[in-house]
Jmol script that loads the backbone (N, CA, C; Angstrom):
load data "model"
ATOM      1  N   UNK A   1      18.269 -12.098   5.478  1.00  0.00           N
ATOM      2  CA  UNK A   1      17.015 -11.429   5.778  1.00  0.00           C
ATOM      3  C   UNK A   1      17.023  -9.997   5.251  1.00  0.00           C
ATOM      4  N   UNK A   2      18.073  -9.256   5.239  1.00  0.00           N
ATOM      5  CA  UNK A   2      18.071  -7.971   4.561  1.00  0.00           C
ATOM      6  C   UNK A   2      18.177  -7.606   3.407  1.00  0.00           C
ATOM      7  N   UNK A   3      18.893  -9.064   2.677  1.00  0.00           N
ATOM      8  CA  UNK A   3      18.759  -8.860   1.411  1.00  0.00           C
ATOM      9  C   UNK A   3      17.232  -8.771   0.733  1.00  0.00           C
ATOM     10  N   UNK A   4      16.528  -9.597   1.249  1.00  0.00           N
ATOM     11  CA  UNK A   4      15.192 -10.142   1.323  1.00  0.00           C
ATOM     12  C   UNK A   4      13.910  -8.784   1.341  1.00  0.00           C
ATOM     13  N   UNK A   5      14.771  -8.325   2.569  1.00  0.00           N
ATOM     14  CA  UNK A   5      13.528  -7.143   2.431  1.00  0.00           C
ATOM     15  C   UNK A   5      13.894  -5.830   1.673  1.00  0.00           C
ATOM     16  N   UNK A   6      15.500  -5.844   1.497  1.00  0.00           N
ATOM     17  CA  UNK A   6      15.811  -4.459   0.286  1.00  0.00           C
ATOM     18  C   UNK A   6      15.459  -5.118  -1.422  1.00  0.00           C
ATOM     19  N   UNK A   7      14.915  -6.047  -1.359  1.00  0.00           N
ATOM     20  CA  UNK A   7      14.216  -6.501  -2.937  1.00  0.00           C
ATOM     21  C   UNK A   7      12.616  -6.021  -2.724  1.00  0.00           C
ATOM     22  N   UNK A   8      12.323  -6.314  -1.676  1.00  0.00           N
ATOM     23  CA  UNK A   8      10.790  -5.591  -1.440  1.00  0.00           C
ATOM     24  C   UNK A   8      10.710  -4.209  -1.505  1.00  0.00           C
ATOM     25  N   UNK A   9      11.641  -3.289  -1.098  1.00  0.00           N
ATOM     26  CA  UNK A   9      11.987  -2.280  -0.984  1.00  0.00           C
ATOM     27  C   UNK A   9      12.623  -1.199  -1.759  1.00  0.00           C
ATOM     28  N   UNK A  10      13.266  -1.216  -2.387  1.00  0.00           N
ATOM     29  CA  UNK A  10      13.864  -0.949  -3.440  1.00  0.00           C
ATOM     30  C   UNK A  10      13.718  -1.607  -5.174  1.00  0.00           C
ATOM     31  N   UNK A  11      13.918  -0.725  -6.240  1.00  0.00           N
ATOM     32  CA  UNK A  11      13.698  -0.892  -7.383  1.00  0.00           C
ATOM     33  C   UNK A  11      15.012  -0.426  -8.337  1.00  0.00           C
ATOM     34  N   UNK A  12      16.236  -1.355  -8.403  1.00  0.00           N
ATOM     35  CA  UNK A  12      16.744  -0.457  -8.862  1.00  0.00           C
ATOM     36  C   UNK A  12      17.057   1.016  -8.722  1.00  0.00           C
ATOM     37  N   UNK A  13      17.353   1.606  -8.134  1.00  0.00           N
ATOM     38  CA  UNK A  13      17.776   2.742  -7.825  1.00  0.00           C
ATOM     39  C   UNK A  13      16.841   3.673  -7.239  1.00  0.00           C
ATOM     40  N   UNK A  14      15.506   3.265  -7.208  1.00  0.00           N
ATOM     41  CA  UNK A  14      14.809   4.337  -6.300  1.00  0.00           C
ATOM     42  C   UNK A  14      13.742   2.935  -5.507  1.00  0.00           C
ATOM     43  N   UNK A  15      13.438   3.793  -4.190  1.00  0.00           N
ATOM     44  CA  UNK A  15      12.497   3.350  -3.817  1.00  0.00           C
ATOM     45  C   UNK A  15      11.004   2.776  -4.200  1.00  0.00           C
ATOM     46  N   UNK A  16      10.845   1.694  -3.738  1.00  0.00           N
ATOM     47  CA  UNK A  16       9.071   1.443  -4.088  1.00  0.00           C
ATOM     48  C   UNK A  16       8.613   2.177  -3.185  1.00  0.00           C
ATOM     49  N   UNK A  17       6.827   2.227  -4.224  1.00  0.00           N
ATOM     50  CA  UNK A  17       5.599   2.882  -3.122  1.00  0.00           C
ATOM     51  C   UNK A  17       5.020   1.985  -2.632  1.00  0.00           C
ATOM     52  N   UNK A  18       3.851   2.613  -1.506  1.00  0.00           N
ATOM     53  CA  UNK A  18       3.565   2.116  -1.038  1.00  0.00           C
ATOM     54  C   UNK A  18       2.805   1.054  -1.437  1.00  0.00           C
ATOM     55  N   UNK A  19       1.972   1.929  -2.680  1.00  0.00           N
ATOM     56  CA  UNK A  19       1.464   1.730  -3.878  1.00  0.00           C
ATOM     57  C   UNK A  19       1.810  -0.131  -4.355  1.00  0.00           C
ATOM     58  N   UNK A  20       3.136   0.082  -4.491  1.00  0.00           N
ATOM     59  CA  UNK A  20       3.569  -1.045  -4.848  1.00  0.00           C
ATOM     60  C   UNK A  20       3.620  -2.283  -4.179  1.00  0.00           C
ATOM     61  N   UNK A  21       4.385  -2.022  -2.994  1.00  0.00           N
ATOM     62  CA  UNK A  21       4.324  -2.954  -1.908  1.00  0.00           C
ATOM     63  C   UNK A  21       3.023  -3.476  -1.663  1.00  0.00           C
ATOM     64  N   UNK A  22       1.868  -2.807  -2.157  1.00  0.00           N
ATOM     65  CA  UNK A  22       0.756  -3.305  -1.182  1.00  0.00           C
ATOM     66  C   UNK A  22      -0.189  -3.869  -2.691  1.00  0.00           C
ATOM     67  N   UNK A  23       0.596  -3.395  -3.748  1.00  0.00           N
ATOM     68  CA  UNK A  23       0.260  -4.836  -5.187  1.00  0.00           C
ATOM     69  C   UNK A  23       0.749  -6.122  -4.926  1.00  0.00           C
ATOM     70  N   UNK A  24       1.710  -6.300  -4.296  1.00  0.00           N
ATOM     71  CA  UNK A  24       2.430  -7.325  -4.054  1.00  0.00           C
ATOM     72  C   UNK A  24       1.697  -8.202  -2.979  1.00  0.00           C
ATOM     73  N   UNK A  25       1.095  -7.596  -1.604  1.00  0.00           N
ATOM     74  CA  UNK A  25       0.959  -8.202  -0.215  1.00  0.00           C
ATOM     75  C   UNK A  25      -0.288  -8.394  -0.993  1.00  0.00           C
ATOM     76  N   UNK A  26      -1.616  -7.124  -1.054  1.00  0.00           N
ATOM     77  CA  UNK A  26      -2.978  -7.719  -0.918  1.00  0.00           C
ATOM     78  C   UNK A  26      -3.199  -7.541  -2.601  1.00  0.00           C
ATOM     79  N   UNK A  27      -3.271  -8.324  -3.578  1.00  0.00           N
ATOM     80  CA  UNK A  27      -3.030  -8.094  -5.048  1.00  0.00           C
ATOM     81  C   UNK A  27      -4.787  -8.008  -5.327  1.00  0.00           C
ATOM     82  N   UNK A  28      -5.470  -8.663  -4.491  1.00  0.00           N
ATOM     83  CA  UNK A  28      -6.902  -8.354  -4.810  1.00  0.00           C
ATOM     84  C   UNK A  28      -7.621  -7.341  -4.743  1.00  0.00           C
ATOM     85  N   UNK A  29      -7.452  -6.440  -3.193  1.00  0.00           N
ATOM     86  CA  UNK A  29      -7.201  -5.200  -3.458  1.00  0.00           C
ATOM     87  C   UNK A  29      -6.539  -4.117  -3.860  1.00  0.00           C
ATOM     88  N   UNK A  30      -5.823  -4.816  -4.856  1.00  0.00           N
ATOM     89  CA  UNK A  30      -4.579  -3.590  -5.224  1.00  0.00           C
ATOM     90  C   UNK A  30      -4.317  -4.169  -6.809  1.00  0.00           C
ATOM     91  N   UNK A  31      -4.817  -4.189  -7.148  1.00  0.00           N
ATOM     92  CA  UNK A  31      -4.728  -5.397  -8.546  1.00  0.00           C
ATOM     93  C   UNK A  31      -4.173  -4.645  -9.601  1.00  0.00           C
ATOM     94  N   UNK A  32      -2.990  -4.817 -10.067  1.00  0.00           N
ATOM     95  CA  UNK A  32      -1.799  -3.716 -11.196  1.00  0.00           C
ATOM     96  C   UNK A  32      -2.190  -4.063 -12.303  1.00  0.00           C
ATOM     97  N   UNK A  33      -2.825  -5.321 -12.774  1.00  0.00           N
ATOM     98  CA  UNK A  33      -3.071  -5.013 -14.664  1.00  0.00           C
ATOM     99  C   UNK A  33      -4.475  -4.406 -14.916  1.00  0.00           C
ATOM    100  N   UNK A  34      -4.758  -3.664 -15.839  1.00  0.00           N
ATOM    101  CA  UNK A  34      -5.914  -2.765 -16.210  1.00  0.00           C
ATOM    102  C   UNK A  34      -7.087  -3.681 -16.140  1.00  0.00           C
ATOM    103  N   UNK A  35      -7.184  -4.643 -17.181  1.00  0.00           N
ATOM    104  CA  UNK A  35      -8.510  -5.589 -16.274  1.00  0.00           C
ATOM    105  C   UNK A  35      -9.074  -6.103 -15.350  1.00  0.00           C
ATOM    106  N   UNK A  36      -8.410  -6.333 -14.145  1.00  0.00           N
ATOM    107  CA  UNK A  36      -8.659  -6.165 -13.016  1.00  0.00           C
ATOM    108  C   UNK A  36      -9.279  -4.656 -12.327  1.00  0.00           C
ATOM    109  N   UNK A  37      -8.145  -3.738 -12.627  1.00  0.00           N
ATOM    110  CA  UNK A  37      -8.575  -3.005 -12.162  1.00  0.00           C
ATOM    111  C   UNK A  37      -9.905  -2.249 -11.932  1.00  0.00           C
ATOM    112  N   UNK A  38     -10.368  -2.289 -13.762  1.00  0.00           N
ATOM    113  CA  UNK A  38     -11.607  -2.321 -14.378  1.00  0.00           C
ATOM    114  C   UNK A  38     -12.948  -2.896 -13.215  1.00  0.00           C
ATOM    115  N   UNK A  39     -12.654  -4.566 -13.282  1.00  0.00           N
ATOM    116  CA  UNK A  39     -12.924  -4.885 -12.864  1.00  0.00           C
ATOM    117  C   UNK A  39     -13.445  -5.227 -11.203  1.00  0.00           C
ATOM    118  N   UNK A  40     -12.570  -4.799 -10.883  1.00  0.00           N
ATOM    119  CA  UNK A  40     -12.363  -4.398  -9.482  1.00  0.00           C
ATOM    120  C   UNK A  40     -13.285  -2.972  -9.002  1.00  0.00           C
ATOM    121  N   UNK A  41     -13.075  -2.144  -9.630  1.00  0.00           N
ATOM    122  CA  UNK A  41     -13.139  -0.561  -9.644  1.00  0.00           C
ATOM    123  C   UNK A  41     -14.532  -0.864  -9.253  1.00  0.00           C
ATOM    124  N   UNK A  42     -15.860  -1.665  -9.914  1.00  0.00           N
ATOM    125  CA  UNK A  42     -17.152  -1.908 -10.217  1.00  0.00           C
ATOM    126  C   UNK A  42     -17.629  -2.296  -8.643  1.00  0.00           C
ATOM    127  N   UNK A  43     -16.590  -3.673  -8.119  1.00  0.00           N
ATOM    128  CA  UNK A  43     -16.971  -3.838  -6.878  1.00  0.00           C
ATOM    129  C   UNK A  43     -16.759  -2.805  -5.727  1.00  0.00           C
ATOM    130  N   UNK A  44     -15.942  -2.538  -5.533  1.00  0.00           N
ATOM    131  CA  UNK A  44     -15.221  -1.283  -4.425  1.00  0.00           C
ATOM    132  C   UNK A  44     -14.450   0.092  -4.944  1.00  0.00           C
ATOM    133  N   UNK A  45     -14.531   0.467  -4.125  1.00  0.00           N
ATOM    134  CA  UNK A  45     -13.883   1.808  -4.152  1.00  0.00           C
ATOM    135  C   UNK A  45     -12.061   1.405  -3.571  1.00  0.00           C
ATOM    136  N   UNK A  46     -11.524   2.426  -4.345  1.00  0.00           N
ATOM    137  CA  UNK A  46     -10.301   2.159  -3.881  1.00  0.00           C
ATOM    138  C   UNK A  46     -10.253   2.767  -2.495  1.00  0.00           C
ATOM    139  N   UNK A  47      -8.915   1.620  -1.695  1.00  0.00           N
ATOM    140  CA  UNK A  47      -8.774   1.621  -0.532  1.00  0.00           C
ATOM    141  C   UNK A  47      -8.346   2.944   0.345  1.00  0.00           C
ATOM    142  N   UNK A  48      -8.826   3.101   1.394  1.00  0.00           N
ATOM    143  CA  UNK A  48      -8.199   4.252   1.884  1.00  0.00           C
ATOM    144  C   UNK A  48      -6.867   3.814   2.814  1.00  0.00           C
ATOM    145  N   UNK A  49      -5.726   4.473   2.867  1.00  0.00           N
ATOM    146  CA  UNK A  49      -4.707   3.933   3.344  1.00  0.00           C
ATOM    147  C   UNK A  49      -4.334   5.251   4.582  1.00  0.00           C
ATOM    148  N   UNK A  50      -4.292   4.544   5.652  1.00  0.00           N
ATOM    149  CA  UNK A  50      -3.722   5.480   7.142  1.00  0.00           C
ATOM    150  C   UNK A  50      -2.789   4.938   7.643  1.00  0.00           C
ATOM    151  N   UNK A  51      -2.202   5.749   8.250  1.00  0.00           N
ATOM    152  CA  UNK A  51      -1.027   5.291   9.381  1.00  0.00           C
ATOM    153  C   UNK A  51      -1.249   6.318  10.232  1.00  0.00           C
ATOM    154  N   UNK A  52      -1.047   5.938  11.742  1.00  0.00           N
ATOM    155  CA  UNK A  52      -1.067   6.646  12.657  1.00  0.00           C
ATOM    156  C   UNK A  52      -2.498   7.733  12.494  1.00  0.00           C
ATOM    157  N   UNK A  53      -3.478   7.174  11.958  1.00  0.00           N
ATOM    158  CA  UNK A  53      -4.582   8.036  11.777  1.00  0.00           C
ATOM    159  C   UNK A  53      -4.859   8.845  10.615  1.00  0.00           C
ATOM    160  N   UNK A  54      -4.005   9.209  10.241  1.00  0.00           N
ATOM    161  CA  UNK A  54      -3.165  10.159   9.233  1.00  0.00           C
ATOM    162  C   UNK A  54      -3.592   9.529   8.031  1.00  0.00           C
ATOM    163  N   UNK A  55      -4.182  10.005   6.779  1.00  0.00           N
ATOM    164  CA  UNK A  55      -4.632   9.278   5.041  1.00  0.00           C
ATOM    165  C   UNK A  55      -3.009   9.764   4.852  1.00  0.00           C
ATOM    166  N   UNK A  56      -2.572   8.579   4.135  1.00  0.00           N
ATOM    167  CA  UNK A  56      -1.567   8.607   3.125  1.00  0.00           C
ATOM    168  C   UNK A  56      -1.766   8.622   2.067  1.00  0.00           C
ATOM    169  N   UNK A  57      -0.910   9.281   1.233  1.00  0.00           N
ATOM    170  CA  UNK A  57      -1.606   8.838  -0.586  1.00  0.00           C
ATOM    171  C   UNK A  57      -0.534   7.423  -0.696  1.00  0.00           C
ATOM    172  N   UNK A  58      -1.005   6.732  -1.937  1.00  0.00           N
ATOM    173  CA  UNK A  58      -0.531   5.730  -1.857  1.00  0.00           C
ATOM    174  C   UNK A  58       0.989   5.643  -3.095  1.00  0.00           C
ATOM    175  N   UNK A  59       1.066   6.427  -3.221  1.00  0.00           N
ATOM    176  CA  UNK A  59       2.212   6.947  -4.421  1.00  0.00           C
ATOM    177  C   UNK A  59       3.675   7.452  -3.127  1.00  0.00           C
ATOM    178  N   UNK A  60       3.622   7.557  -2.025  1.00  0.00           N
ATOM    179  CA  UNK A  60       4.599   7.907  -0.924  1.00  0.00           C
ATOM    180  C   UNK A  60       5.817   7.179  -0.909  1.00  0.00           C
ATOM    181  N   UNK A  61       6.775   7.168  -0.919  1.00  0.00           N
ATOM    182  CA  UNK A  61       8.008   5.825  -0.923  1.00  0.00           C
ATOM    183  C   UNK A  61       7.758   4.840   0.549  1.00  0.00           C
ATOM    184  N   UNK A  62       7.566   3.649   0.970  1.00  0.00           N
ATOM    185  CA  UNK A  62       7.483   3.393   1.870  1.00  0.00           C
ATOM    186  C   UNK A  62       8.732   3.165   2.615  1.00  0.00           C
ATOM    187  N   UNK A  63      10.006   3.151   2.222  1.00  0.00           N
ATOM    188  CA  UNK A  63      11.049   3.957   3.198  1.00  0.00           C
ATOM    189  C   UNK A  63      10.352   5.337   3.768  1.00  0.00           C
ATOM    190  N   UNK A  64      10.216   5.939   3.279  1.00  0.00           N
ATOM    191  CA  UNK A  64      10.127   7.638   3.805  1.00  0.00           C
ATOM    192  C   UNK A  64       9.087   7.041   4.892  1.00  0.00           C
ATOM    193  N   UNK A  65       8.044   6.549   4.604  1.00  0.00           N
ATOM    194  CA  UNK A  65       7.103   6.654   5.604  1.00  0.00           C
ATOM    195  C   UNK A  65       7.543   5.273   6.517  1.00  0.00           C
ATOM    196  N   UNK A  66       8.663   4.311   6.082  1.00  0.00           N
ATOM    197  CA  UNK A  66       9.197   3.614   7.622  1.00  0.00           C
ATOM    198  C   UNK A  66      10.134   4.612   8.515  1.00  0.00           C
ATOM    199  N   UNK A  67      10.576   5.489   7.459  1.00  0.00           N
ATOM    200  CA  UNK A  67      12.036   6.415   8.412  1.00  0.00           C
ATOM    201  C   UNK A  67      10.785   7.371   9.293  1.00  0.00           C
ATOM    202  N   UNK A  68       9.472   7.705   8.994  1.00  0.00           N
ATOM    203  CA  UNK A  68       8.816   8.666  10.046  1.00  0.00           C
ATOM    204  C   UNK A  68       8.027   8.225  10.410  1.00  0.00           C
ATOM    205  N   UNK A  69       7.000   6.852  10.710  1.00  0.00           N
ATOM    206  CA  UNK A  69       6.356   6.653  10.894  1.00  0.00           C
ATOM    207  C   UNK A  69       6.394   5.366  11.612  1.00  0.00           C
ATOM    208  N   UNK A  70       7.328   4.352  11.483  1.00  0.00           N
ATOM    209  CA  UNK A  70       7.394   3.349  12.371  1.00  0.00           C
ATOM    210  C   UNK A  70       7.430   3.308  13.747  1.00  0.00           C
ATOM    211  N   UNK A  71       6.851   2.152  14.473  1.00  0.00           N
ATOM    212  CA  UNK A  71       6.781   1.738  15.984  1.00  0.00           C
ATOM    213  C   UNK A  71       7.768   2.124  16.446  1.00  0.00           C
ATOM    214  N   UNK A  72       7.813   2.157  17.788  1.00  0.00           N
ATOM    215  CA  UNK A  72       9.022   1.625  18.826  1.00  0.00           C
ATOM    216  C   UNK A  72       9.548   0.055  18.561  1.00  0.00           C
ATOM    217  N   UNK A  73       8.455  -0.891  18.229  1.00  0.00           N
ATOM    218  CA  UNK A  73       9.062  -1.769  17.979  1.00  0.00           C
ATOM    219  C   UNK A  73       9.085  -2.665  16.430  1.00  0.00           C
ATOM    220  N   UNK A  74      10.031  -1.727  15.716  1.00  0.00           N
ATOM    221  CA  UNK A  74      10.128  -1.777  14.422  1.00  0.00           C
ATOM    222  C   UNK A  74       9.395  -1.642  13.250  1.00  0.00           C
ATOM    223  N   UNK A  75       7.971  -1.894  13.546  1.00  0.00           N
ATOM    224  CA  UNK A  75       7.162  -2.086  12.689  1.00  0.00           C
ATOM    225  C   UNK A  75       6.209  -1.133  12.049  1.00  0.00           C
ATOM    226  N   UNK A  76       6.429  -0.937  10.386  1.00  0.00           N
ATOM    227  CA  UNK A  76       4.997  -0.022  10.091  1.00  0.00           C
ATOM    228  C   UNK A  76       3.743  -0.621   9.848  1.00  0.00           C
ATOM    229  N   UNK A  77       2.914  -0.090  10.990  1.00  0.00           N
ATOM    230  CA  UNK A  77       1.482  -0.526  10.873  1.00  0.00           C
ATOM    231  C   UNK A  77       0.270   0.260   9.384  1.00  0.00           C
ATOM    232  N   UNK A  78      -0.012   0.277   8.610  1.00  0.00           N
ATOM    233  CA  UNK A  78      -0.515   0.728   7.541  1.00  0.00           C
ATOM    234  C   UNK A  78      -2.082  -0.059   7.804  1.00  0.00           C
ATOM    235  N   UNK A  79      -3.020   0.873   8.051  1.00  0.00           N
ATOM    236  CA  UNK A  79      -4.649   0.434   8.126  1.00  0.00           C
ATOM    237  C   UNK A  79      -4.850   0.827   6.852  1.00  0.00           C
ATOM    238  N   UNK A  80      -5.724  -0.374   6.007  1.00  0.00           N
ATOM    239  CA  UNK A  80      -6.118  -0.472   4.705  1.00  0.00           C
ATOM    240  C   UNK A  80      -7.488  -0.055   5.202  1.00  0.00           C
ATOM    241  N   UNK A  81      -8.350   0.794   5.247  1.00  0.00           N
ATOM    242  CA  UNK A  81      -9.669   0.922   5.454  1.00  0.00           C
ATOM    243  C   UNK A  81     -10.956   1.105   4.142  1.00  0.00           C
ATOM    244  N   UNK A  82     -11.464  -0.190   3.895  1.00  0.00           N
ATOM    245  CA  UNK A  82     -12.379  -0.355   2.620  1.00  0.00           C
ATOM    246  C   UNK A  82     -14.025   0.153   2.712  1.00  0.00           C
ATOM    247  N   UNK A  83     -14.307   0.905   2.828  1.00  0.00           N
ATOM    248  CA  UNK A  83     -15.403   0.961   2.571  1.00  0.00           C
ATOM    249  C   UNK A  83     -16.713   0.306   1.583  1.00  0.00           C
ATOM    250  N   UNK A  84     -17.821   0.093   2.444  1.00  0.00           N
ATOM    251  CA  UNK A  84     -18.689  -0.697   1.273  1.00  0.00           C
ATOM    252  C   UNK A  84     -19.300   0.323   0.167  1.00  0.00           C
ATOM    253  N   UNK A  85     -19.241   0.084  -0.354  1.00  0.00           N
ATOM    254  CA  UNK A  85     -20.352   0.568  -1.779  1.00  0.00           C
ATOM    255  C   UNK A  85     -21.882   1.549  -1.096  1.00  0.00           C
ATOM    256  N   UNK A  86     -22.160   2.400  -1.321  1.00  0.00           N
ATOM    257  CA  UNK A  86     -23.371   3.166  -0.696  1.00  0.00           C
ATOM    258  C   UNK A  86     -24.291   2.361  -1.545  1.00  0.00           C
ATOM    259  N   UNK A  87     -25.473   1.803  -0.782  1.00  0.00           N
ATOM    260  CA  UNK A  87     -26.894   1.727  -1.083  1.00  0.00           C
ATOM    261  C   UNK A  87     -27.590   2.474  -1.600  1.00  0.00           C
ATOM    262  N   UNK A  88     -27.760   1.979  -2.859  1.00  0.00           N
ATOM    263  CA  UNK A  88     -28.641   2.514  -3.597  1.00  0.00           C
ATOM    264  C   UNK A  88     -30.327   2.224  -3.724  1.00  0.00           C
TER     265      UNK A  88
END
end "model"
wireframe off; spacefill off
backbone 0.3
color backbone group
């Protein structure tokens, strides 16, 4: 199990972002090749990312923000908050 989550976690010698991790979990909202993104960009706005209330940028190592920001009971909670598109 730990091997498991230091491959999620790590890159070769430095940490992933959060950035990254969360290409991996929600890839629709977080979509890494340029046509998508493109694409994407048209429907929504990129996501706003909080913890503990708090905007994170999404470039942060997510070690750093499990070593200060996690539960009592282990877990980092990260609110993806999307906003719709303003009416035009």
């Amino acid at each position: 199990m730990l091997a498991e989550w230091c491959y999620y976690v790590v890159v070769i010698g430095r940490e992933k972002t959060l950035l990254e991790v969360l290409r991996y979990l929600l890839p629709d909202l977080f979509p890494s090749d340029e046509a998508q993104r493109s694409e994407a960009a048209e429907d929504l706005q990129r996501p706003e990312l909080v913890v503990h209330g708090i905007p994170v940028p999404a470039e942060v190592s997510i070690v750093a923000l499990y070593r200060h920001f996690a539960y009592a009971d282990g877990f980092l909670y990260v609110a993806v908050v999307v906003r719709p598109p303003p009416i035009r």
